[in-house]
LUMNUPA-587378 format. One record per atom (N, C-alpha, C): x, y, z. Coordinates in steps of 0.02 Angstrom, whole numbers, plus 50000, padded with zeros to 5 digits. Atoms other than C-alpha are relative to their C-alpha. Example, Ala and Ser with C-alpha at 12.3 -4.5 7.8 and 13.67 -1.06 7.14 Angstrom:
BEGIN
500454994150000/506154977550390/500455006050000/499584994149997/506844994750357/499615005550037/
***
This chain:
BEGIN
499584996950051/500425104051036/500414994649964/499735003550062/501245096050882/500855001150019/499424998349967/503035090450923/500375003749924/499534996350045/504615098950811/499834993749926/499905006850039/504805080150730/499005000549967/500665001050039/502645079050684/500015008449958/500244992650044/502655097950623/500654997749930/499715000950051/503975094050517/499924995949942/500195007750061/503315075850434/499385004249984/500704999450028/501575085650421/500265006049947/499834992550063/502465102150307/500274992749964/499865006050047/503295087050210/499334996949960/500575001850034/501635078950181/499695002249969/500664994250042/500685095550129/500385001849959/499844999550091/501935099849998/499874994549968/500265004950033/501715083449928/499344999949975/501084998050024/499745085849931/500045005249937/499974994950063/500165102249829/500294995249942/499825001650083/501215094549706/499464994149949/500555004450025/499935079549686/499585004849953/500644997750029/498385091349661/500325005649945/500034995650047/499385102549534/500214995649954/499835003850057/500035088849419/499104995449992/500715000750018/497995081649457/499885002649946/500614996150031/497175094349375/500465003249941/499634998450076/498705098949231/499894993849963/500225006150072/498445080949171/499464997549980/500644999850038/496635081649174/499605005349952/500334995550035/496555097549092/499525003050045/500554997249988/495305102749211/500084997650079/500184999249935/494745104349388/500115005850039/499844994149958/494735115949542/500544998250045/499254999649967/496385119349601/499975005750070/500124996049924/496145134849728/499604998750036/500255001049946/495265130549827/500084991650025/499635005449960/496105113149851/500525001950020/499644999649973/497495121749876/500125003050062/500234995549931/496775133350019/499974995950068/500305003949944/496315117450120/500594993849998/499635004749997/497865107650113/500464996850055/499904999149928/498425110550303/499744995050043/500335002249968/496875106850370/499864992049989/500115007450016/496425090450280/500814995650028/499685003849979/498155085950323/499994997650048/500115001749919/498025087250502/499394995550026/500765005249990/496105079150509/500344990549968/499765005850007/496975063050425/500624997650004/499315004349949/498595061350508/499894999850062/500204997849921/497925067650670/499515001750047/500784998649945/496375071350728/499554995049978/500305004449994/495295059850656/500114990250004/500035008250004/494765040950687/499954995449949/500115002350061/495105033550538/500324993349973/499495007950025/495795016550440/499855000049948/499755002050080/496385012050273/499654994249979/500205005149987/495734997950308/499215000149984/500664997450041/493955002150223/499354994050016/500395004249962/492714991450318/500064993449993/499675006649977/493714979750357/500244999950077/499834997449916/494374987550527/499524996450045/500315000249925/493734979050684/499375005550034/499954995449981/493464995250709/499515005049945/500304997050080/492425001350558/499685006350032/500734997650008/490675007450631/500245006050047/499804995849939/491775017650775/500475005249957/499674995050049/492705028150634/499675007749995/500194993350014/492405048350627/499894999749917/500294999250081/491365053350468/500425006349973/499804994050019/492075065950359/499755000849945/500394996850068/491145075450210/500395007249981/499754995450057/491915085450086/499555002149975/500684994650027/490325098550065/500305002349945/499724995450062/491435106749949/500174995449973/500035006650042/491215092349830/500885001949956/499474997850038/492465101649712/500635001049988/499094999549976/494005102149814/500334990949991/500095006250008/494025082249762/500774997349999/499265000050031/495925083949688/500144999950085/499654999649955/496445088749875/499714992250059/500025006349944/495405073649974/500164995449951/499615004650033/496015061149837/500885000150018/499435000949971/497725065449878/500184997750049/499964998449942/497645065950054/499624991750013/500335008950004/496505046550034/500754995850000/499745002650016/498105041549932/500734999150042/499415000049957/499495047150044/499934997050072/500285005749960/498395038350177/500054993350005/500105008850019/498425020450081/499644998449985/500705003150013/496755020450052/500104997749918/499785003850060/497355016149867/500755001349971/499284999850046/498965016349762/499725009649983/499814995950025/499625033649730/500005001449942/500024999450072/499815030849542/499345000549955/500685000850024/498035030049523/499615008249987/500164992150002/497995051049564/500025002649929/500064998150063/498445052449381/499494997049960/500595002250052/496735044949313/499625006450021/500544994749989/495815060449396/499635003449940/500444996250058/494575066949278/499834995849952/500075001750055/494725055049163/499314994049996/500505003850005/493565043549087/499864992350046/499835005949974/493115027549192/500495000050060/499484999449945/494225034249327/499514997050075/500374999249915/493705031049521/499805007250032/499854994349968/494275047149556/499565005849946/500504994350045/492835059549470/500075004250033/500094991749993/492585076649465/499925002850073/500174998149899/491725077049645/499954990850022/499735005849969/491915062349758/499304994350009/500515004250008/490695047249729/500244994150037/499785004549970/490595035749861/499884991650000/499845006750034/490155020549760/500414997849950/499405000650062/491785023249661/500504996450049/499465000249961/493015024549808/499924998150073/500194999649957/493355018849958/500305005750067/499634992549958/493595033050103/499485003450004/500594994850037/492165042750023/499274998550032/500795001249938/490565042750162/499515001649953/500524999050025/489645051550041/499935003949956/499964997150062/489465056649873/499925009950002/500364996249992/489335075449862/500315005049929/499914995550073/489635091849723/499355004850010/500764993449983/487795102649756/500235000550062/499634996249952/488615115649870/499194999850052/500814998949972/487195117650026/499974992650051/500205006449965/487145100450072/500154994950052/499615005649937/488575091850168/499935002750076/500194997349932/488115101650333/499254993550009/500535003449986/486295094650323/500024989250005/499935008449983/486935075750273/500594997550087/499635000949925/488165079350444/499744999050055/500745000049927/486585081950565/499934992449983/500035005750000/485985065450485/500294995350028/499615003349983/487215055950522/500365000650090/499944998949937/487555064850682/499574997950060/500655003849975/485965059850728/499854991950002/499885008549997/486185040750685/500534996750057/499465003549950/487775038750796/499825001850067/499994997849930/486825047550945/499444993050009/500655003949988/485255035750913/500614991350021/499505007849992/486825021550916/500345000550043/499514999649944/487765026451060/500824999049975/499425001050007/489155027350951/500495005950001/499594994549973/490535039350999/500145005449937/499644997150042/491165044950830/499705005549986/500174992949994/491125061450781/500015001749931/500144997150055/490515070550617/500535007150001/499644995650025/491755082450526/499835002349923/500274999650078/491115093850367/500415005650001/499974994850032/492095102850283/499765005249945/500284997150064/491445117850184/500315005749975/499724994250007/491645131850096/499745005350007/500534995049975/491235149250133/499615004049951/500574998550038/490355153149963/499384995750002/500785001649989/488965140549997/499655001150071/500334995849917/488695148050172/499305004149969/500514995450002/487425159450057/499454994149989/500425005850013/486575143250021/499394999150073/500215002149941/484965143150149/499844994250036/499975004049971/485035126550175/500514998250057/499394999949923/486705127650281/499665002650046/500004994049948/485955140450388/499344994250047/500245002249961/484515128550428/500244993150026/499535005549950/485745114950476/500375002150057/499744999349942/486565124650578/499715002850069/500144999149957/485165127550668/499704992150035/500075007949971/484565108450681/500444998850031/499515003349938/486185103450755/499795004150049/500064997449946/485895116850891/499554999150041/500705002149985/484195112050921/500034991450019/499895007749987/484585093950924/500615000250062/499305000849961/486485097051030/500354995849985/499725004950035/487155087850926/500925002150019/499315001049964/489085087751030/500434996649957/499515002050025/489695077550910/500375001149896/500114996050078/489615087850730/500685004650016/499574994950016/491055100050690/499975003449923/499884997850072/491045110150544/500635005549983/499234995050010/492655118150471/499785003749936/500274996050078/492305132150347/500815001049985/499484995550037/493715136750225/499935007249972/500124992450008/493735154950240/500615004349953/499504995750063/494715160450084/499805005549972/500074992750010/493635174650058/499864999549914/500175001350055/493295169249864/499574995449957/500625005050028/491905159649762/500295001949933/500004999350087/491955157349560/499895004549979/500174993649992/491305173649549/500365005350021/499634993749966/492245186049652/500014999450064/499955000649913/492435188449839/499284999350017/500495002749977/491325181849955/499495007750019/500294991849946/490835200750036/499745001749928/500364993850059/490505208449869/499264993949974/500625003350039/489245195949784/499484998450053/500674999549950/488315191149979/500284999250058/499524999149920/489295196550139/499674994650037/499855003149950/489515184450262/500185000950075/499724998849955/490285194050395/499425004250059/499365005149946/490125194150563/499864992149997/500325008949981/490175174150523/499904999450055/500095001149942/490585172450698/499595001450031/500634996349966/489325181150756/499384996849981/500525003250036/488045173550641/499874992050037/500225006749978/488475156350700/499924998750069/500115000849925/488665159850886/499095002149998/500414998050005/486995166150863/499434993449993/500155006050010/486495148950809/500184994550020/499835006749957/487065139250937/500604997050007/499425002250000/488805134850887/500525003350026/499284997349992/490415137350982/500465001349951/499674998150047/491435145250868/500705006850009/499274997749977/493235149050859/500535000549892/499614998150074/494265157850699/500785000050003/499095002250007/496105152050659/500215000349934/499354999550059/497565153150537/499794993049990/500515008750014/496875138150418/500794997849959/499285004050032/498705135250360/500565000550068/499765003449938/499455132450553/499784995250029/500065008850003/499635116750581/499864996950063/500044999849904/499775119250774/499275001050033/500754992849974/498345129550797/499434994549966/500795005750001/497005116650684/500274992650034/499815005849954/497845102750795/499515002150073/500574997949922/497355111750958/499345000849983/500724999750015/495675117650901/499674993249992/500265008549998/495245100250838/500134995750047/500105005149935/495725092851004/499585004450039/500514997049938/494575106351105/499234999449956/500565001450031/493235103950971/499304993950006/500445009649980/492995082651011/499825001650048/500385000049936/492775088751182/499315003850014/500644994350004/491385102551144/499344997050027/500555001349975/489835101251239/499224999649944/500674996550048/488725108451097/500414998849924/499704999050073/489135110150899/500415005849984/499624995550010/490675117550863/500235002649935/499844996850081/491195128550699/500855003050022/499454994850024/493005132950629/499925003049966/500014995450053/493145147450532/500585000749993/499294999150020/494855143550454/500325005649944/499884994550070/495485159050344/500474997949980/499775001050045/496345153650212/500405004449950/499544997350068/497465157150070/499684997149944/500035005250067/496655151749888/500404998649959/499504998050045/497815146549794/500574997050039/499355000849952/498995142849934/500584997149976/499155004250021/500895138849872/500215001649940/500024998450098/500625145549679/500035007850028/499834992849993/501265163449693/499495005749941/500514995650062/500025168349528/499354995350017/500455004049993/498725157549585/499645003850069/500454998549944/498505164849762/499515006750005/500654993449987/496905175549807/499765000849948/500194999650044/496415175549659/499394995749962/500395000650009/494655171849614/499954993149910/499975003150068/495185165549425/500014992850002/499635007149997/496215150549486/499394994650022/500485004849969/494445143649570/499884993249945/500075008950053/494145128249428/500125002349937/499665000850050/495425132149297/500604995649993/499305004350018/496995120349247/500435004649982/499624995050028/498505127849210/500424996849946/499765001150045/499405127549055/500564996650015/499125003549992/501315119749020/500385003150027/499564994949973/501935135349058/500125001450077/500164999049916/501055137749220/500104994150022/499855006549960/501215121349261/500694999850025/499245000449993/503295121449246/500035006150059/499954994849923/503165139849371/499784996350052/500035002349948/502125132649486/500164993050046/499765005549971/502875116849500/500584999150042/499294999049971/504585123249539/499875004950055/499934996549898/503855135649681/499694994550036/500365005249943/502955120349764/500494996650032/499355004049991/504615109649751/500855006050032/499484997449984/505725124949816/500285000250069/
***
């Protein structure tokens, strides 16, 4: 458990993430904001706390022994750029080139721009299957580190996930985790109305993965889980339910906010509930 003093520096850190990714995507005019803001918890906790990681961008001693992490949900880019920058992995001031031309920091995360970035991604479907890969390289290497993909739960209808998540099971691949962001919304409309999902849990226990569903904005709770997860015998799945939108009072749950910018107006509201 997360002491009084770390729960406190980590809510400090995740408003910050918010205010980053909403002045992001107001000064690029563009990007997806809900659903970076849904996942701003979890990413915090995976890079202050659970994973093996360095700033230090293969330069570390320590490089090849680093936990992988893939951002399947290419799109949420605004929230792992933040979360890179409040890391060290580059200057902070650099969050305001997002979008723009010649930036590092593009649309979805290209990992011959930046460093941090394992692996380019944006075609929903895919970062599960490049996770086996790789899961599969560090077993053939005896190397300990452990694969982490986050996704989201509109490309769950994607059947390429479904047959990754049966390769890892088939392989035992022990050292894969996948964290879904279960916000319950895609660009479109809810996830249930356009191609139900539910019982996930059921679906994925079904497929081999231990799987355990948590509050994806307790900070306690994806701490513990992510320490019973490294220990997992087999491939384990979070199903974190979410808020979209999380911290923007006209933004949350709301399907619209998925990859729109907000105006001057909206920008000045939601800036002052982030900062309240």
């Amino acid at each position: 458990m997360l002491s009084n003093e770390e729960l406190e520096n980590l809510e400090n850190i995740c408003k910050k993430t918010r205010i980053n990714i909403l002045k992001m995507v107001h000064n690029a005019a563009s990007g997806h904001i809900g659903g970076a803001l849904s996942g701003v918890e979890i990413l915090n906790v995976l890079y202050n706390k659970s994973l093996n990681i360095s700033p230090e961008w293969k330069k570390s001693k320590d490089f090849e022994q680093r936990d992988r992490f893939i951002l399947s949900k290419g799109h949420a880019s605004a929230l792992l750029y933040s979360v890179l920058a409040q890391r060290g992995f580059f200057k902070e001031e650099e969050l305001m080139t997002f979008r723009k031309f010649n930036s590092r920091l593009q649309g979805h995360p290209c990992c011959k721009a930046l460093d941090g970035i394992e692996v380019s991604t944006g075609s929903l479907g895919q970062g599960l299957a490049i996770g086996c890969g790789m899961a599969a390289g560090l077993k053939m290497d005896n190397n300990p580190a452990k694969v982490v993909v986050y996704m989201g739960d509109g490309e769950l209808q994607e059947g390429s996930v479904w047959e990754a998540f049966m390769q890892a099971s088939h392989r035992k691949f022990d050292n894969i985790i996948a964290i879904i962001d279960r916000n319950g919304l895609q660009i479109d409309g809810s996830t249930e109305y356009i191609m139900s999902l539910e019982p996930l849990d059921k679906k994925l226990e079904a497929f081999g993965w231990e799987t355990v569903t948590i509050d994806g904005h307790d900070l306690n709770r994806i701490y513990e889980t992510m320490e019973t997860a490294k220990k997992a015998k087999q491939p384990f799945a979070i199903i974190a339910n979410t808020i979209k939108g999380k911290g923007v009072s006209f933004m949350e749950n709301n399907a619209g906010w998925h990859g729109k910018a907000p105006d001057d107006e909206q920008f000045k509201l939601a800036l002052a509930e982030l900062k309240a």
